[in-house]
C-alpha positions as CSV (number, residue, x, y, z in Angstrom):
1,X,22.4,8.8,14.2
2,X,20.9,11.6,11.8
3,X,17.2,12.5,11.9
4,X,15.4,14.9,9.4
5,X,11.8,16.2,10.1
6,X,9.6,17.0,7.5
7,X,6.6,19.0,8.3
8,X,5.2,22.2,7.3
9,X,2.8,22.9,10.5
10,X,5.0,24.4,13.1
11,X,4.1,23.2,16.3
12,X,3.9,19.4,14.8
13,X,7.6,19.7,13.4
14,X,9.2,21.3,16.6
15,X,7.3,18.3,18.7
16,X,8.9,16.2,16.8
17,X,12.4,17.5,16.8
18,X,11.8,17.9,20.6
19,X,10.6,14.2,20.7
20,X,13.3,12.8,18.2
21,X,16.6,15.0,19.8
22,X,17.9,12.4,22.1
23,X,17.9,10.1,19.7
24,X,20.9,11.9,17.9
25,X,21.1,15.0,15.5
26,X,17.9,16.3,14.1
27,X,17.2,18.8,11.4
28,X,13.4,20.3,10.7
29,X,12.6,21.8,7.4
30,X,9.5,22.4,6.7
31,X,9.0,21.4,2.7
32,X,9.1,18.7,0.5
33,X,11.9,20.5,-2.0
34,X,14.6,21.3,1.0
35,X,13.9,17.7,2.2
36,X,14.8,16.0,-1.1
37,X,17.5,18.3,-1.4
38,X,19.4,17.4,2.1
39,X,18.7,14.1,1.3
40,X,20.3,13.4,-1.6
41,X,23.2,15.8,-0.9
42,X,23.8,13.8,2.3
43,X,23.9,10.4,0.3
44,X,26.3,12.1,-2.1
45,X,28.7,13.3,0.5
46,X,28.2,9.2,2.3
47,X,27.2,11.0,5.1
48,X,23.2,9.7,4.9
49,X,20.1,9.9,7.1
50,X,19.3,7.1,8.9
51,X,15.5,8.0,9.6
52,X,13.0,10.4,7.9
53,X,9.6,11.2,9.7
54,X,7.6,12.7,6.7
55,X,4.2,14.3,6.7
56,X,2.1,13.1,4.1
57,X,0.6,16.4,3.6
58,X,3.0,18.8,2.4
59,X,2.4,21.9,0.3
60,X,3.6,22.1,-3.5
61,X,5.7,18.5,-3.0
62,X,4.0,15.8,-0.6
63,X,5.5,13.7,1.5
64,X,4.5,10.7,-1.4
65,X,6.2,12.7,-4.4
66,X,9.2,12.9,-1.3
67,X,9.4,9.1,-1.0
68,X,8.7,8.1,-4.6
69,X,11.7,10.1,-5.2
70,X,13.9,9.3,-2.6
71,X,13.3,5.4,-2.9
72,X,14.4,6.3,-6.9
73,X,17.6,7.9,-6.2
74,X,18.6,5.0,-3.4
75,X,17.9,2.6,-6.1
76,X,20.4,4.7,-8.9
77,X,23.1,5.0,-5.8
78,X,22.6,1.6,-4.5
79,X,23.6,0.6,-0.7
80,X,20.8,0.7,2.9
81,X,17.8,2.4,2.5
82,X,17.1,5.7,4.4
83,X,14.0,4.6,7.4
84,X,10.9,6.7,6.2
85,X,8.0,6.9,8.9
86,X,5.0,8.6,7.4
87,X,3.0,10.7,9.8
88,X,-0.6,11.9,8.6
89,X,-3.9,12.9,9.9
90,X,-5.4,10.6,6.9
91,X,-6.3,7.3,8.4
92,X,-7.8,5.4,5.3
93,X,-6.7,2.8,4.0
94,X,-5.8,4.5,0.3
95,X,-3.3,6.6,1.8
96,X,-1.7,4.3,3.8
97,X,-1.4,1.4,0.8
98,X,0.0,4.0,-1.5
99,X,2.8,4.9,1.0
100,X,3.7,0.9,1.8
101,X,4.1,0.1,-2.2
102,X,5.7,3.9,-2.3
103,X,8.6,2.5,0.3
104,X,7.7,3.2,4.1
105,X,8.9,1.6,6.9
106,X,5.8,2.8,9.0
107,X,2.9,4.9,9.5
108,X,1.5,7.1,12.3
109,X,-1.7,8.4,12.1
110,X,-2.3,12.1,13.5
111,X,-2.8,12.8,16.5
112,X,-0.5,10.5,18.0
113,X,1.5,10.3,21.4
114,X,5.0,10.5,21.8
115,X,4.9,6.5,23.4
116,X,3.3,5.9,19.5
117,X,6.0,7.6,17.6
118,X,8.6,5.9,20.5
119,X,7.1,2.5,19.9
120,X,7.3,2.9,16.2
121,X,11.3,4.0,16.8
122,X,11.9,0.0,18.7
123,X,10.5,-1.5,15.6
124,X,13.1,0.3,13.2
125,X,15.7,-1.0,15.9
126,X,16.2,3.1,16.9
127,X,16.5,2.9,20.8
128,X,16.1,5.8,23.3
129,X,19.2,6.7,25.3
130,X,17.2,5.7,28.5
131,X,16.2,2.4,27.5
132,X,19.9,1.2,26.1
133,X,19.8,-1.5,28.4
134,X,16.9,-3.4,26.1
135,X,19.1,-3.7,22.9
136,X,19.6,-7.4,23.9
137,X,16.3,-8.0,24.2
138,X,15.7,-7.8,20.1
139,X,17.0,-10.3,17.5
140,X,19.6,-8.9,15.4
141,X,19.1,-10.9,12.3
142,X,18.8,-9.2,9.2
143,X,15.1,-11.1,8.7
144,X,14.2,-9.9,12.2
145,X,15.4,-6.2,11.9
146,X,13.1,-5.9,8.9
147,X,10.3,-6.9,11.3
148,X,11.1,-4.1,13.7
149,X,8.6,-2.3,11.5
150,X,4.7,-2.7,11.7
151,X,4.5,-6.0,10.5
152,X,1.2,-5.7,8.9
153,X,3.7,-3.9,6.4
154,X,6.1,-5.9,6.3
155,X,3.8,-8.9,5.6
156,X,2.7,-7.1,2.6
157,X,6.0,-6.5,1.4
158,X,6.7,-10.3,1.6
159,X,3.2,-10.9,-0.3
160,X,4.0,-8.1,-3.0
161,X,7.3,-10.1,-3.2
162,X,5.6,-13.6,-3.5
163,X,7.3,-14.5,-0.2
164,X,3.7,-15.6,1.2
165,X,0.8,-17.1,-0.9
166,X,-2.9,-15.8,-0.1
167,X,-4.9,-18.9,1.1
168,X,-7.5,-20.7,-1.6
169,X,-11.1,-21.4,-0.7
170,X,-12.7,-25.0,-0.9
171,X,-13.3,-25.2,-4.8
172,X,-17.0,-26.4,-3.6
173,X,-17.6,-22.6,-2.4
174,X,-16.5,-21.1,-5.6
175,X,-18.9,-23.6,-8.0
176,X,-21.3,-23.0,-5.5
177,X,-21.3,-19.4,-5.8
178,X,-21.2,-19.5,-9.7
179,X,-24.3,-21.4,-9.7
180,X,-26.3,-19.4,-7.4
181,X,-24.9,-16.1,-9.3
182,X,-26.8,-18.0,-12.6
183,X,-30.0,-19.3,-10.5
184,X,-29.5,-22.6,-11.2
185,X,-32.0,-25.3,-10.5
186,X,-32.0,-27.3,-7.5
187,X,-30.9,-30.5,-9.4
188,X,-27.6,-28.8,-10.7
189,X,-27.3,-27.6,-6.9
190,X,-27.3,-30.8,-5.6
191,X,-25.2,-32.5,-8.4
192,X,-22.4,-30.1,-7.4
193,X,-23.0,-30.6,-4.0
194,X,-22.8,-34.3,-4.1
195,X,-19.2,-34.2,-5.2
196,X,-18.3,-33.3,-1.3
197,X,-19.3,-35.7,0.8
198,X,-18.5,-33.6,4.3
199,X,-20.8,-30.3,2.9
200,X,-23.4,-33.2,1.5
201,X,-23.6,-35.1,5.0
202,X,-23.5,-31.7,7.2
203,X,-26.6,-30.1,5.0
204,X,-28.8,-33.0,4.9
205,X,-27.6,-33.0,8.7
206,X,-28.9,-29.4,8.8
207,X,-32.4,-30.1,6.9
208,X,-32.9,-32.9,10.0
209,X,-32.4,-30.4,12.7
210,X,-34.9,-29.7,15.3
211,X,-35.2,-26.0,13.5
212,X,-36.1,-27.7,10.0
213,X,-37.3,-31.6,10.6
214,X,-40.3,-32.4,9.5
215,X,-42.0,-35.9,9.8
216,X,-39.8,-38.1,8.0
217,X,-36.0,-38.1,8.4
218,X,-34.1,-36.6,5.3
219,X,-31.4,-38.9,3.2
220,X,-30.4,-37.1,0.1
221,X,-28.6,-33.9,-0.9
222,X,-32.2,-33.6,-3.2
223,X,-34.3,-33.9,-0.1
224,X,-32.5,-31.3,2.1
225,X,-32.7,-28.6,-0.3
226,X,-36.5,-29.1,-1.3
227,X,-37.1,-28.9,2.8
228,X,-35.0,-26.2,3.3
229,X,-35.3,-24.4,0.3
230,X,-33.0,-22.3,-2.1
231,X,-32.5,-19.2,0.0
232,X,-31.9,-21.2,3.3
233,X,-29.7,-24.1,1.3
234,X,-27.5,-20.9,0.2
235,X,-27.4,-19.8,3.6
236,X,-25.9,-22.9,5.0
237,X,-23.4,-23.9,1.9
238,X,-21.9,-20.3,2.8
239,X,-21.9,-21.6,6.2
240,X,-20.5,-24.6,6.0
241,X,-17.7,-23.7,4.0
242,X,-16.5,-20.7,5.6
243,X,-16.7,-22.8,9.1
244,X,-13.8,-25.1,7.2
245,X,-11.9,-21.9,5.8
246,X,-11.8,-20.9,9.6
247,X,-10.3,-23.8,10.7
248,X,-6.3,-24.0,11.2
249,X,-4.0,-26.5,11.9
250,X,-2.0,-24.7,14.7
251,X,-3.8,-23.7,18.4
252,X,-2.0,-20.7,19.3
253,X,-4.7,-18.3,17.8
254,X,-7.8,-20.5,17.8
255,X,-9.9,-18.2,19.8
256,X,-9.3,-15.4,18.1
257,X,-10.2,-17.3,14.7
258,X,-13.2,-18.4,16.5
259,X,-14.3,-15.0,17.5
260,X,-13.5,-13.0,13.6
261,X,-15.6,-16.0,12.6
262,X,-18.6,-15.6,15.0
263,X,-18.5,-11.8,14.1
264,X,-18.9,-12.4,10.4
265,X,-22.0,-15.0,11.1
266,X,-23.6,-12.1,13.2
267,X,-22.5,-9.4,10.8
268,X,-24.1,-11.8,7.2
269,X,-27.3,-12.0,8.9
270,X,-27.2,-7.9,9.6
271,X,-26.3,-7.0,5.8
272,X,-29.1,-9.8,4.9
273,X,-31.7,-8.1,7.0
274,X,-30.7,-4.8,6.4
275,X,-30.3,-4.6,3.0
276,X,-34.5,-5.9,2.8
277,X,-35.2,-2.7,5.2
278,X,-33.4,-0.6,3.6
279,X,-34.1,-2.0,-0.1
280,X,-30.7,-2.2,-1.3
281,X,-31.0,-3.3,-4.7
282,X,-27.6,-5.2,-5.0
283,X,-26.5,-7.2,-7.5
284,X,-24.6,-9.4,-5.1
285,X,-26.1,-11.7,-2.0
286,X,-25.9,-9.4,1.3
287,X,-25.4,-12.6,2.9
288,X,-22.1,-13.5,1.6
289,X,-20.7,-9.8,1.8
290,X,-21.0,-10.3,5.3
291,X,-19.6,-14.2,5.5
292,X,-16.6,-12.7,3.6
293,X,-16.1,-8.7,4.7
294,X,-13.6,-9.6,7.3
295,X,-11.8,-12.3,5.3
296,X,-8.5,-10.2,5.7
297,X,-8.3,-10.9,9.2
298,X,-8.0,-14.8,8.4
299,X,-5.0,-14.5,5.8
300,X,-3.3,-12.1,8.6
301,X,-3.7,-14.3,10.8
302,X,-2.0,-17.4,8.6
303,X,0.7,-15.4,7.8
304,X,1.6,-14.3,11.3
305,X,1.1,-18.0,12.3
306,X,3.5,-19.5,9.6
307,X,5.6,-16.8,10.1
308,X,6.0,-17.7,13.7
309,X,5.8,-22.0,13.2
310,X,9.1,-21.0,11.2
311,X,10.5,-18.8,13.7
312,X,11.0,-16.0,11.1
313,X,9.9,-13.4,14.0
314,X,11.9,-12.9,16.7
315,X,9.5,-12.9,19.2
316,X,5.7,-14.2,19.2
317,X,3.3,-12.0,18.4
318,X,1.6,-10.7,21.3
319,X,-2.5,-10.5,21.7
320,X,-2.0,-6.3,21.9
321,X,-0.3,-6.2,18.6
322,X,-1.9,-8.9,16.6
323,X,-5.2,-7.1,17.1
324,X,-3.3,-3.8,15.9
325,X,-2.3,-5.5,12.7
326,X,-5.5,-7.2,12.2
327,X,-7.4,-3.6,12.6
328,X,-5.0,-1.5,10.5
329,X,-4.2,-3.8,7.7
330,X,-7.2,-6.4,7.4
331,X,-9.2,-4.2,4.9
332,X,-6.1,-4.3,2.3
333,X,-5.5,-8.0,2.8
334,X,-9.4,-8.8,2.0
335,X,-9.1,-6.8,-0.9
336,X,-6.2,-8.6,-2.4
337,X,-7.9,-11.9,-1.5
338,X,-10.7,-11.1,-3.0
339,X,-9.7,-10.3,-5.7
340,X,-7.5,-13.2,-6.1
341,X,-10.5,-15.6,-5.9
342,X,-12.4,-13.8,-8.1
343,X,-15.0,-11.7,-6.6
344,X,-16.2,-8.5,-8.2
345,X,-15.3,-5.1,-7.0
346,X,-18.3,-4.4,-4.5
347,X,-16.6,-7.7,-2.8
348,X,-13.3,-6.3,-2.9
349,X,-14.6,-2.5,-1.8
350,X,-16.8,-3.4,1.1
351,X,-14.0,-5.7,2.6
352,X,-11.4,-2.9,2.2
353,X,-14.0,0.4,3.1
354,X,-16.4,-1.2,5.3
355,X,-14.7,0.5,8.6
356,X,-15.1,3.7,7.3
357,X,-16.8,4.1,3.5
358,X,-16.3,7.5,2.1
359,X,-19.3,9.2,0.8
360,X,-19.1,7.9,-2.7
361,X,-18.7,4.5,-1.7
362,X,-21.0,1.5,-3.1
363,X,-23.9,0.7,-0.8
364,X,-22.7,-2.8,-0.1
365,X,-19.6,-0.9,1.4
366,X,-22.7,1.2,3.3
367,X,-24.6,-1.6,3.8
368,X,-21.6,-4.0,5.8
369,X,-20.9,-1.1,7.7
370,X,-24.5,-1.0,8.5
371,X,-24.5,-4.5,9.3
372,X,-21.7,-4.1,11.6
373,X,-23.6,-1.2,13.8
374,X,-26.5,-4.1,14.2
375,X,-23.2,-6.5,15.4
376,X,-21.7,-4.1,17.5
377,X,-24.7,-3.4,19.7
378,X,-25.7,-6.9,19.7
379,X,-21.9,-8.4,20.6
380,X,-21.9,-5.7,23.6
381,X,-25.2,-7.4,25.2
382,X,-27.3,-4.2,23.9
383,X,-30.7,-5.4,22.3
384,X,-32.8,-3.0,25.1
385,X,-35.0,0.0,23.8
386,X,-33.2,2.9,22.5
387,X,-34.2,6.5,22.8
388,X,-31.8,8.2,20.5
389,X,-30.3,6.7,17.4
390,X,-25.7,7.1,17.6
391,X,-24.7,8.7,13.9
392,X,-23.9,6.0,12.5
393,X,-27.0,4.5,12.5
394,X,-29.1,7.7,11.2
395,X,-26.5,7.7,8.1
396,X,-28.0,5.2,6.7
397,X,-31.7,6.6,6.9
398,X,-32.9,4.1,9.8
399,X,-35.9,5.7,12.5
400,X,-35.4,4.3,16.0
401,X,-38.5,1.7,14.6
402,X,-36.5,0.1,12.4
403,X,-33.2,-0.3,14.0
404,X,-35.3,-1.6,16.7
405,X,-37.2,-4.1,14.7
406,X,-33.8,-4.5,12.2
407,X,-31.7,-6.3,15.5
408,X,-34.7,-7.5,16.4
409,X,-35.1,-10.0,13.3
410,X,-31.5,-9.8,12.9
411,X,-31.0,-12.0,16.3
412,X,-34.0,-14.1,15.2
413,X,-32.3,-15.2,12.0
414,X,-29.0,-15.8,13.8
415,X,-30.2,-17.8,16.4
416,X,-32.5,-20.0,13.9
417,X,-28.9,-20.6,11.8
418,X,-26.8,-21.7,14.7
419,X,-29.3,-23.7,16.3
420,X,-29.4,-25.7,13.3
421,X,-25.7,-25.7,12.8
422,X,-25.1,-26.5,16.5
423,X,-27.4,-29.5,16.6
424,X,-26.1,-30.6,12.9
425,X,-22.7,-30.5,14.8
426,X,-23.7,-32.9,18.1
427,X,-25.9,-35.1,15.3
428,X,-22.7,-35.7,13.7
């Protein structure tokens, strides 16, 4: 086997040729021209590398313009493509999409651990000496080598390749959201809403619920959104529909379906109440960036699911490394489902920068982020008094006072919404 480190600090790149040695001959050089020039002169003379481990970050020539160009030449010369891993200390998701569509096979983020960088070695099908013994243990399928990598890039390889298609939503939530985006009246809202009879049953269901009832019982589509009124109707059409685009056919990864879903209830009603303290002036609802922000997650998840129902992976995905895809690649996914169904570009920015929005991000990438500080402390059982405010929260301009009273009506709202949803549920 024939390794070639590229990295211009010193200490990283003699780690690394310390680290990679045992897996076979190793050669360090420390720019992006020597690299491209070994390279190709060692595909000339058929005596190629099988692995690269390339900085991102080089001087003069990075580690990009290095792939870009080596995935070029393979292309001219034809035959197996040289294994690129891309190490970097830039964690955004920018930098790691550019480097997938560029050609990796992987990507480590800086500082890492040699178990990371050994991990990432199984996955290419590059076994230590010591654990020989485990070669068995992995499918030796062309498909299954090819998932040796991360598979949250290799599952957007297969849906840059139209090898997967990105789920639809119910065509109700779409016509829905065009009419609310042109305030329509309430009759035009309930003439859509008529035309599906489960969304019609479970909001007039909603308008009757011990939260909302008043003193007569509620029959039509036209009565349940005078009671409830247009902001609240909105509310539970969202709702509604994104409770049946969390709903799949196969059991294996119901809970964790149940729990992105529960998250992005609790994280709508944060971006709805924060954006009135904060007085984001948006020209989308702050409820549905919520509802939608972790959408990736969902698509992920069906892919990994019909990927497994097929037994195109070798082995099930386990719990440990489903929640490593989902946390690494969700943010991309959203952003390419988004976009595919429509939704303008704060949609498609606060679902791929809502982890971490740069400084010139849009404030409904701010304001989800927000949202999910409010989720975070209320998920971990946290709703006591606070003496000092973390970061985060002081980024976006909130005084102890107001994150207080923020989680405060935060909780109120969300327990108000799934009262009402829970006892539309048992009423049905």
């Amino acid at each position: 086997m024939r390794i070639l480190v590229v990295d211009d600090d010193l200490v990283s790149r003699k780690n690394l040729h310390f680290y990679l040695s045992p897996y076979g001959w190793c050669r360090a050089v420390d720019n992006g021209f020597e690299a491209l020039e070994l390279l190709k002169g060692a595909s000339g003379a058929g005596n190629r590398f099988d692995l690269v481990v390339l900085d991102l970050l080089l001087p003069e020539k990075s580690g990009l313009e290095v792939l870009v160009e080596l995935r070029a030449a393979e292309e001219k010369i034809g035959g197996p493509h040289t294994k690129v891993i891309i190490i970097s200390s830039k964690a955004d998701q920018d930098s790691f999409l550019k480097c997938v569509q560029a050609g990796c096979d992987d990507y480590v983020v800086k500082p890492f651990e040699k178990k990371t960088l050994e991990a990432k070695m199984k996955r290419l099908g590059f076994f230590h000496p010591a654990d020989d013994h485990t070669r068995h243990l992995i499918c030796r399928s062309q498909v299954s080598q090819a998932q040796k990598v991360d598979l949250g890039v290799h599952l957007f390889k297969l849906l840059e390749q139209g090898k997967l298609s990105l789920p639809s939503p119910p065509d109700i939530f779409i016509r829905f959201r065009e009419l609310m985006a042109k305030q329509a009246s309430g009759a035009l809202v309930a003439d859509l809403l008529k035309q599906d009879a489960s969304v019609s049953l479970k909001l007039i269901s909603v308008s009757n619920s011990l939260q909302y009832r008043g003193v007569s019982e509620n029959t039509t589509v036209e009565q349940a959104i005078r009671r409830l009124g247009m902001a609240a109707t909105r509310k539970y059409v969202y709702l509604i529909c994104g409770q049946s685009m969390y709903a799949m056919s196969s059991k294996r990864y119901d809970e964790q379906i149940k729990q992105i879903w529960r998250h992005s209830v609790v994280c709508a009603h944060g971006c709805e109440v924060l954006s009135e303290c904060l007085g984001v002036n948006s020209t989308v609802d702050p409820f549905t960036l919520g509802i939608l922000h972790d959408i990736g997650k969902l698509a992920l998840i069906q892919f990994v699911d019909k990927l497994e129902q097929n037994q195109t992976l070798p082995d099930l995905v386990d719990e440990e490394e489903l929640n490593e895809i989902l946390a690494r690649h969700h943010g991309s996914f959203g952003e390419v489902l988004l976009k595919k169904w429509g939704f303008p570009r704060v949609f498609t920015e606060a679902a791929r920068l809502h982890q971490k929005p740069p400084q010139d991000a849009s404030s409904e990438a701010w304001l989800v982020w927000g949202a999910e500080q409010l989720c975070f402390s209320l998920e971990r059982g946290y709703d006591g008094p606070l003496v000092t405010l973390p970061e985060s929260v002081i980024a976006l301009g909130l005084d102890i006072g107001t994150f207080m009273q923020a989680q405060k009506e935060m909780k109120s709202r969300l327990e108000l919404s799934l009262g009402a949803l829970e006892d539309e549920s048992q009423r049905g």
